[in-house]
C-alpha positions in Angstrom: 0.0 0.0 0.0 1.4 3.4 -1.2 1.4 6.7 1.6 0.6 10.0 0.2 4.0 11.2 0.3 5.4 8.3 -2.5 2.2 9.0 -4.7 2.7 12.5 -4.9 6.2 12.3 -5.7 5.6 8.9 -8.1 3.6 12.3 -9.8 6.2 14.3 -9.5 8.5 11.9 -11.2 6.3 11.1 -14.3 5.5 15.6 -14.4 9.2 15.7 -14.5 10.1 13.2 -17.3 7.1 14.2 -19.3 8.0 17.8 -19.6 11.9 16.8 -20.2 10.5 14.5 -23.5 8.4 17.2 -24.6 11.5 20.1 -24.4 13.4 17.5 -26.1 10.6 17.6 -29.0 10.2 21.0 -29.1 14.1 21.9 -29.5 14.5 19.0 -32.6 10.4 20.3 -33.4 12.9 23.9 -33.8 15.8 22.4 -35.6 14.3 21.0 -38.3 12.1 24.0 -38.6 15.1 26.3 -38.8 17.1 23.7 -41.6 14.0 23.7 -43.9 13.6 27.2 -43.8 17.5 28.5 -43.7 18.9 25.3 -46.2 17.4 27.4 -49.7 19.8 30.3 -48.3 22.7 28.2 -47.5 22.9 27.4 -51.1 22.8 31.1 -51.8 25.6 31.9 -49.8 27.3 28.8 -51.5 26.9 30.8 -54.4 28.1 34.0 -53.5 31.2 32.5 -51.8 32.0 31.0 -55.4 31.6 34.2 -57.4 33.7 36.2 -54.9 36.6 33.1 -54.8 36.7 32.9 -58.9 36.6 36.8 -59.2 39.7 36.5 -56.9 40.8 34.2 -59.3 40.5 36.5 -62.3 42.4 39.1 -60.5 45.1 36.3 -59.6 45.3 35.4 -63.2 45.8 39.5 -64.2 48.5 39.7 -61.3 50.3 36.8 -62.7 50.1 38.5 -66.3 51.1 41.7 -65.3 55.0 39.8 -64.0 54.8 37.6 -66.7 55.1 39.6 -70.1 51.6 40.7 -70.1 50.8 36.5 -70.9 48.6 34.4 -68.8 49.9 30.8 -66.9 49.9 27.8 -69.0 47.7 25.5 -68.7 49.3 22.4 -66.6 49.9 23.5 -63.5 48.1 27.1 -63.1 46.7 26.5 -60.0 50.2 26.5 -59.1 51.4 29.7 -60.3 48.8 32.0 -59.1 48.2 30.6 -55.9 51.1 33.3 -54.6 48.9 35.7 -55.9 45.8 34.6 -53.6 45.3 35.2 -50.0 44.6 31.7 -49.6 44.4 28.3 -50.9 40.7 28.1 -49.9 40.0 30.5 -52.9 40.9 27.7 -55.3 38.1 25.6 -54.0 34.4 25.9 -55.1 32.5 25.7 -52.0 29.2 23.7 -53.7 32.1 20.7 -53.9 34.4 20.8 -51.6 34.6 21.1 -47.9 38.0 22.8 -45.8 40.9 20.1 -46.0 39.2 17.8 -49.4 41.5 17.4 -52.5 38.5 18.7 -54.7 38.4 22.2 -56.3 35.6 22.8 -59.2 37.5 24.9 -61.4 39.0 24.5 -64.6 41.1 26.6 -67.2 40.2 27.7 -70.6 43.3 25.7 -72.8 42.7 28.6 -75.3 43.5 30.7 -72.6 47.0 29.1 -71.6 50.0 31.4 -72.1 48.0 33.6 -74.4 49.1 37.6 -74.7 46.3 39.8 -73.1 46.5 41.9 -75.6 45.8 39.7 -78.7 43.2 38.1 -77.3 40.3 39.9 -79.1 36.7 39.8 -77.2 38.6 39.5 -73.3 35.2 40.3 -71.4 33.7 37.2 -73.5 36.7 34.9 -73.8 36.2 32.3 -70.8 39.5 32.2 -68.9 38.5 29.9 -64.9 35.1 28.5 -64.8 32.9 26.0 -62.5 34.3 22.4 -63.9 33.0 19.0 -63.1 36.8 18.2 -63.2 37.4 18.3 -59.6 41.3 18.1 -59.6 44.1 20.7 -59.0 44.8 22.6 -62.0 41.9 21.4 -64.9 41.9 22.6 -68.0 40.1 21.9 -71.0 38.3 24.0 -73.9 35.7 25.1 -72.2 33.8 22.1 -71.8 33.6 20.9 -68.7 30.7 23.0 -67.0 28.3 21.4 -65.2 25.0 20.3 -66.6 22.7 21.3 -64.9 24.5 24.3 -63.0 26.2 23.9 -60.0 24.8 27.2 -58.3 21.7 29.0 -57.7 20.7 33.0 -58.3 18.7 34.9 -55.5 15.0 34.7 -56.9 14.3 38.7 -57.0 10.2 40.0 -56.9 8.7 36.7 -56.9 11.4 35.5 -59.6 12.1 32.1 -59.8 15.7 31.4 -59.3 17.9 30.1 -61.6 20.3 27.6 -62.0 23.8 28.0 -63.8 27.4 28.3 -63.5 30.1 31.1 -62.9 32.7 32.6 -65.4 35.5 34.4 -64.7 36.4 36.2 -68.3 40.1 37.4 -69.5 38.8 40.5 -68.9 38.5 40.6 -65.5 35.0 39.9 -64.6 33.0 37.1 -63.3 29.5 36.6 -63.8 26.8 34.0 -63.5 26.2 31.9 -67.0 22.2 30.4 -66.5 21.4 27.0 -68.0 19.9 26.6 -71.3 16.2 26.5 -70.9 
């Protein structure tokens, strides 16, 4: 037979483990409410950290030009020779495929590109020079035909916009911008 002291705290006990359960739900109830409303943005600021790593890129590429007889790196190796010319290694990575410490970097060189005189390349702010690859390793290059199908990044959707899918471009020219998929 139970006294009234060991039922009220039998109570007590089952209160007490109830409420812990349901503050357990609530805070995963949160955290999956936070991940399906913040994840679009992650991929956003994916995006953004990509465009501002292969502008950096671009610039690298210039610098390197500008002590190299006005000519651009090769090809093999170019990673290489303008990583002196970045702040850091992690600028060489494409953050949609690679995470800090992975051998996998997303960009690739324009071969048409490799060595070539600024000067006598004739439409610079339309000839692809570092791009979004699906070749992964250090220092790709091909003919500008590696870019990922469909794009590996996503454009802020703006007034009710949908977004877009597509890859980035950094041009001899100097500038990097966002090339949408084919529709």
């Amino acid at each position: 037979m139970m006294r009234l002291g060991e039922e009220a705290s039998s109570r007590w006990m089952v209160r007490a483990v109830a409420l812990a359960v349901g503050a357990v739900v609530a805070i995963y109830g949160v955290g999956l409410l936070a991940a399906v409303v913040f994840l679009p943005y992650r991929a956003v600021g994916q995006s953004v950290a990509c465009q501002s790593g292969l502008f950096r890129q671009v610039r690298a590429f210039r610098m390197y030009a500008d002590d190299y007889d006005d000519r651009f790196p090769p090809h093999p190796g170019w990673m290489d020779r303008i990583l002196f010319y970045l702040e850091t290694e992690r600028r060489l990575h494409c953050p949609t495929v690679s995470r800090p410490g992975e051998p996998r970097y997303g960009y690739a060189m324009n071969t048409a590109a490799s060595g070539r005189e600024r000067g006598r390349i004739d439409d610079p702010d339309s000839t692809p020079l570092v791009y979004d690859s699906t070749d992964l390793r250090w220092s790709a290059a091909d003919a500008f035909a590696s870019l990922p199908h469909p794009g590996r990044h996503e454009t802020r959707a703006r007034r009710s916009a949908p977004s877009k899918r597509g890859n980035f471009v950094g041009y001899a020219g100097g500038n990097a911008r966002f090339l949408p998929d084919a529709e």
